[in-house]
N, C-alpha and C positions, 0 to 999 in steps of 0.2 A: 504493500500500500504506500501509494507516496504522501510525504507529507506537506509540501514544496505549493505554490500557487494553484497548482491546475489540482490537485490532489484534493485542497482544504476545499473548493469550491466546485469539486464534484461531491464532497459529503455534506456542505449545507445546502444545497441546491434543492434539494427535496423539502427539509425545513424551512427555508424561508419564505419558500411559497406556500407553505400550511402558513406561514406566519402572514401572510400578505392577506392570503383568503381570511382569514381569524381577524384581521386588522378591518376589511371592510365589511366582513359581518357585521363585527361591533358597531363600525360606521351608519351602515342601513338600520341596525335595530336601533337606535340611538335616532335615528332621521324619523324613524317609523314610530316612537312614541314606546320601544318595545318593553315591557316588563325590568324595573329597575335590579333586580336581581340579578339578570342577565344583562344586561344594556345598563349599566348605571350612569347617569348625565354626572353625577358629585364631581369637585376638582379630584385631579387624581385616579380617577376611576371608581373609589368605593368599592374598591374589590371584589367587581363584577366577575360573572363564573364563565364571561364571551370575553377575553383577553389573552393576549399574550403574554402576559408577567408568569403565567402559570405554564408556559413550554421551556422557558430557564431549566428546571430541574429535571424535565423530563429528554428535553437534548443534550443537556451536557450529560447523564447518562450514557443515551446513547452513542454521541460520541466519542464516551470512554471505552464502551466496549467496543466501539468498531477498531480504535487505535490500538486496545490491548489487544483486540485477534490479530491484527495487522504485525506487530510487532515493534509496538513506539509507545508502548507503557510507560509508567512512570518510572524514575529507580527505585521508589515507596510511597506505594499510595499512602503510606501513613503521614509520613511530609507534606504530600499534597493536603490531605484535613488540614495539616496542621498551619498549612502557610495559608489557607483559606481562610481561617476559624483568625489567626491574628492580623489579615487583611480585611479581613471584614470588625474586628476589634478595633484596628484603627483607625479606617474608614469611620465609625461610628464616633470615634472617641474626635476626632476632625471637624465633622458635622453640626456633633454637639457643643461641641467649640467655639463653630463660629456661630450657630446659632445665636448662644450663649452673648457673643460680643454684638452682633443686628439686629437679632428683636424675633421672634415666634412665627414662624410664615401662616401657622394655626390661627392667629388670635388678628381680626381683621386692623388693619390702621397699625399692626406694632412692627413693620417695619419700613424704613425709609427706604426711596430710591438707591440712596448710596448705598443700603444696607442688602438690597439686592442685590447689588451687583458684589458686594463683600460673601454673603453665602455662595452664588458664585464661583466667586475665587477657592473658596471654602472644600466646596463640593468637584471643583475640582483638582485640587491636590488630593483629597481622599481621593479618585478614582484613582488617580495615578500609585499612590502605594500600593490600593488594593491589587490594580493593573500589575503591578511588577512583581509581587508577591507571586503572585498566581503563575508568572511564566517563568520566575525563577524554580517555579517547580515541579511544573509539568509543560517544557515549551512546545512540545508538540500540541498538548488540548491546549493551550491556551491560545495558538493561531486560529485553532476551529472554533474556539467558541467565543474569540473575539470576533472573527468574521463573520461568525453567523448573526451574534450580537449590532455588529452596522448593517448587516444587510433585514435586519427584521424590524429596528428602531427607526433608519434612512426613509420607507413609505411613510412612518406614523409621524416624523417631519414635516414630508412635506402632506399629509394629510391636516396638522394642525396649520399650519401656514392658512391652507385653503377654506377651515372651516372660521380660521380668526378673520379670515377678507370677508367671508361670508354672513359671518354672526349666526349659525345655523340651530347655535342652542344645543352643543354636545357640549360634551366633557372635554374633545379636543383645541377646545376655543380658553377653558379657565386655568387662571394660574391659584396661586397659595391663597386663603379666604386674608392673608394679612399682607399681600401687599400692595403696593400704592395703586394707584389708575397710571396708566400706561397709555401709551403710542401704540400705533399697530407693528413697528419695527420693531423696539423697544421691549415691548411685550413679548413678540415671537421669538426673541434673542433668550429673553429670562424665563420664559415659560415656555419655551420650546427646543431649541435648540442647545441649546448649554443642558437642561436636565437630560433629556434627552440620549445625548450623545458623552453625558459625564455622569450622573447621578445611576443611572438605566441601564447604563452597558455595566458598569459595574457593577448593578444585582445580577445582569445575565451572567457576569464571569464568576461573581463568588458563587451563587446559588447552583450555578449548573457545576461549577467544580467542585464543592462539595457532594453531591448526588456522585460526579463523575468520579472522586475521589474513593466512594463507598463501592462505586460500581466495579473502579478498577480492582480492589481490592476481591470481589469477592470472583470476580473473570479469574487474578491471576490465583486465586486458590483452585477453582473449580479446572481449572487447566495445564496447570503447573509443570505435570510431567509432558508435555509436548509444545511449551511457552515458547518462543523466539527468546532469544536475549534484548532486555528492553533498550530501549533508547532514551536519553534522558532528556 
């Protein structure tokens, strides 16, 4: 199995486009007025059961066991947990940080423009630890399931772009309940693009590499005696 450009983008190829079809479901049920359980309009989503935040743990799985049969495992899935589990520690501890210094994006009016753009900056050094974490310790999943990660968040981009021009009344259109009134530039930079492509990709990389992490572990027990030698 290669692991190399053409390789990673014949294994998400199939996921992304369940993620794309997933993306405009939600879209249509959301236009169609559908069942807030399923379609939820809240900022955020309201952890509706029609999304794609819920194919994170279920790809990077997969992806782990395609690479362990392949033979580009980890050197220890146990590493891998572990660089996840304090990637996602400091990511969080980052967050809460700057939170901490901007103001609640929860609590409507409690933070400023400047304080925007300071979470941010915030959210994105968190990604980047969690980012490096994660392919210090599995670099072969972590090219898949970063590129699977911009290829499934890039439509819901530019899906929110087009529903912010539109005002259509989704979930795609709203940023945090706390902060300021915005521009339509302005806005789609802090509620769209920057989360997006920082905040987002970094649950798809920790959450699917932990799953991926469990996965690998139990491919290389259940196969052990006819394993490839892994690749680090």
């Amino acid at each position: 199995m290669e692991t190399g450009g053409m390789g990673v983008l014949r294994m998400i190829r199939i996921p992304a486009l369940i993620a794309l079809a997933i993306t405009l479901v939600r879209l249509i049920g959301e236009l169609a007025g559908g069942p807030e359980v399923l379609f939820s309009r809240a900022p955020g989503g309201g952890g509706a059961l029609i999304g794609i935040a819920w194919l994170a743990p279920i790809f990077g799985g997969y992806f782990a066991v395609k690479l362990v049969r392949g033979g580009h495992g980890p050197a220890s899935a146990g590493r891998v947990l572990a660089f996840v589990v304090l990637g996602l520690a400091a990511a969080l501890a980052i967050v809460f940080g700057s939170v901490a210094l901007t103001g609640d994006p929860n609590v409507p009016g409690d933070v400023s423009l400047a304080g925007v753009f300071g979470q941010q900056i915030g959210f994105t050094i968190a990604t980047a630890v969690a980012l490096l974490l994660v392919w210090r310790s599995w670099p072969a999943f972590f090219r898949t399931i970063f590129a699977y990660a911009l290829a499934s968040r890039i439509p819901v981009v530019i899906v929110m772009l087009i529903a912010m021009s539109a005002a259509w009344g989704t979930h795609y259109e709203l940023g945090p309940p706390g902060y300021p009134q915005m521009g339509l530039a302005v806005k789609f930079v802090t509620t769209a693009l920057f989360p997006q492509m920082t905040s987002w990709i970094a649950y798809t990389v920790l959450f699917g590499g932990f799953v991926g992490g469990i996965a690998a572990a139990f491919v290389r027990s259940a196969s052990a005696p006819r394993q490839a030698a892994p690749v680090a």
